[in-house]
N, C-alpha and C positions, 0 to 999 in steps of 0.2 A: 809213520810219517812219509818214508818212501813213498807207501801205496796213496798215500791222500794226494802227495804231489802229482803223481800220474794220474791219476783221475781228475785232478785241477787242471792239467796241463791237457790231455785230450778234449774236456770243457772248452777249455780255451778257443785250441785249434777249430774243434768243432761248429764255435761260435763265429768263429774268421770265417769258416769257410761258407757258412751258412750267409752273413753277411754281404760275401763275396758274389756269391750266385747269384746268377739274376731273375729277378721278381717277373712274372708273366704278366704282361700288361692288361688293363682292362679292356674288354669287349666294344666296339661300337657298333651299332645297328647302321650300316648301310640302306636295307629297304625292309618294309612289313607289308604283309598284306594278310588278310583273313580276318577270321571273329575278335583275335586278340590284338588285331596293328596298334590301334589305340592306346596298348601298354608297352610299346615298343616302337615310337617314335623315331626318326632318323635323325642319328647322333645322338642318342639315349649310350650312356656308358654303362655295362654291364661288368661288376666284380669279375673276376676269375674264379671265386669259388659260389657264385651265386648259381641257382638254379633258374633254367627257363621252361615255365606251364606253358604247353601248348594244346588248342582243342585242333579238334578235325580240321581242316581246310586252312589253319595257321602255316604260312611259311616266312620267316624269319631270316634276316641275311646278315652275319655277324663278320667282320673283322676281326678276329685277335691273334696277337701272338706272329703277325706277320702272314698270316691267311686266312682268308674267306670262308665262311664256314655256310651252307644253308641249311637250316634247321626247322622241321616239317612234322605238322602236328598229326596225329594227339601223342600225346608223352612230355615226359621232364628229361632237359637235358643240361648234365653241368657242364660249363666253359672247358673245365683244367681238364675235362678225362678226355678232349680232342683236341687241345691247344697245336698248333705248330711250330717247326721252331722259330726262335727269333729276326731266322737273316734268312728274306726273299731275294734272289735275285731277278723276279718279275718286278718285284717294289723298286727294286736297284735300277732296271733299265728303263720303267717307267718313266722316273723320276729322276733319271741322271741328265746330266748336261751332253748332247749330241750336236757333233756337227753338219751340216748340210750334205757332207759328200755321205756322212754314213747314214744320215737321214735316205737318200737316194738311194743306197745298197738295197736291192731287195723289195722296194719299193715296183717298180716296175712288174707287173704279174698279168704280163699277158698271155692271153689262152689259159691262164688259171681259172682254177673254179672255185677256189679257197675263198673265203669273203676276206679281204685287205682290212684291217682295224689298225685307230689310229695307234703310234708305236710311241707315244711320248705324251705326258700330263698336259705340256706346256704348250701343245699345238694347239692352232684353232681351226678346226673342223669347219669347213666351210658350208654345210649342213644342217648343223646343230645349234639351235636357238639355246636362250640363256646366258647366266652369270657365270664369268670364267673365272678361276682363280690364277692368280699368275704371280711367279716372283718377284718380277719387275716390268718396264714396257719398253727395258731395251732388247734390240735383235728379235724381236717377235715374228714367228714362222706360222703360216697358214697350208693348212694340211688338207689335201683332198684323195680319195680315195682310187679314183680313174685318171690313171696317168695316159690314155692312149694317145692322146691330142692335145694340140695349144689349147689353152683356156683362160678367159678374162674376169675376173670380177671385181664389182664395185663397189666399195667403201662408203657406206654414205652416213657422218654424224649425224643426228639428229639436230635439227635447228640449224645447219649449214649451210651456209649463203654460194659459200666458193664453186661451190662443185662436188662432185664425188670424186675418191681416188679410185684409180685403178689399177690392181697387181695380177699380172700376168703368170700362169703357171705354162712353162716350155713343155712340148712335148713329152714325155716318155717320164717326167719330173713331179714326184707330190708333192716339194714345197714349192713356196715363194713367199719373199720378204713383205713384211709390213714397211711402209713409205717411212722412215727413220726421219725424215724433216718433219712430220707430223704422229707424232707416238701419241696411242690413244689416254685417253686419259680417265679414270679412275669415275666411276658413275656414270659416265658417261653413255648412251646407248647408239649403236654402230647397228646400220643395215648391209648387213653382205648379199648380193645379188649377181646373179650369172644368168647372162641372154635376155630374156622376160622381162625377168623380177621376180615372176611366178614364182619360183620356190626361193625367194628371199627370204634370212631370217636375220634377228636381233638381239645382237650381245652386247653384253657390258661387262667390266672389269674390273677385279677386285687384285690390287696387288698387296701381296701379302707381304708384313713386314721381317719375316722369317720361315724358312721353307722347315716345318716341323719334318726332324729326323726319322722318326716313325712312324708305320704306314696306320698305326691305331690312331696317332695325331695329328698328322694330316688327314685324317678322314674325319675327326672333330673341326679342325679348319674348314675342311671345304664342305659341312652338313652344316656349319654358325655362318657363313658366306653364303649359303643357298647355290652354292656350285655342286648342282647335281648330277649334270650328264659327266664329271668329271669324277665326284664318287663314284658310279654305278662304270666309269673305267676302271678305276681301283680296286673294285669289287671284284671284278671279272678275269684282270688280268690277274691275281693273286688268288681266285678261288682253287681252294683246293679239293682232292679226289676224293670221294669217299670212301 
């Protein structure tokens, strides 16, 4: 009787603890390309324990487990035998809330030859055409990469009688505010323009009604939104080494 109860009772514990542990999330395809993209769609969820066939010239870019995986054909490769762990803190400063002064730390890279990359989800790339995902349309920051000089660009809705707005980036400074009397609005499509026009581009806005906690669901969010240059951030700044 003794012996049944101990082995009931390690059962138990056993069962707790297993309960307790946390499950490795499922896989999402960030980007595909080669002979098999086709079966590997962006935002396709991939088990933990499922296997991925790859042919010759297939390269594969997975999320899971809180890192970026790229997987490169020909071979099978399972998810769980390279998972990482759960807590990035690329996924953390990504995605965390910053303020302007620490937005500006570092920001500055002159006489660098480093290439400057945007350092937050939530900026808007003054560059970068396309659908943005954003948590909200208050305090919105526009992010550019050359801080050397003043610089001006133009806001212009589509179908806008008023005018375009204009936000100003100061010297030596990568952000500058969105005009907060006019916060964009959700469908909407926006032409950002500096000097020209010439390399003007066209976004719109998708504000999502909860900032998914992990970087495998938020990258479901922003691959169902069509916020791509915003995945293929998340991808990158989380990829991990081989």
């Amino acid at each position: 009787m003794f012996w049944t109860n101990r082995v009931c009772a390690t059962l138990a514990a056993c069962a707790a603890m297993a309960a307790l542990a946390p499950a490795a999330m499922a896989g999402v395809v960030v980007s595909a390309s080669g002979p098999s993209a086709g079966q590997y769609p962006v935002g396709r969820q991939i088990a933990d324990n499922a296997s991925v066939t790859l042919r010759a010239g297939d390269v594969v870019t997975v999320l899971q487990n809180g890192g970026t995986r790229v997987l490169r054909g020909p071979g099978t490769v399972v998810l769980a035998r390279g998972a990482a762990g759960a807590s990035n803190p690329a996924f953390a400063s990504l995605t965390g809330s910053r303020t302007a002064r620490r937005a500006r730390t570092g920001a500055v890279r002159t006489g660098s030859v480093a290439p400057v990359s945007n350092p937050s989800l939530w900026y808007i790339d003054v560059t970068k055409a396309g659908t943005l995902c954003l948590p909200n349309a208050d305090n919105l920051r526009l992010w550019r990469a050359d801080t050397q000089a003043e610089s001006a660009y133009a806001i212009d809705p589509e179908g806008n009688s008023e005018g375009a707005m204009t936000v100003t980036f100061p010297a030596g400074e990568m952000l500058a505010a969105w005009d907060i009397y006019h916060p964009p609005v959700a469908g909407q499509t926006y032409r950002i323009g500096h000097g020209s026009g010439s390399n003007a581009v066209d976004v719109r806005f998708v504000f999502l009604d909860a900032v998914p906690a992990t970087a495998e669901e938020l990258a479901g969010a922003l691959a169902t939104n069509g916020c791509t240059t915003q995945l293929q951030q998340l991808a990158d700044a989380t990829l991990l080494a081989d």
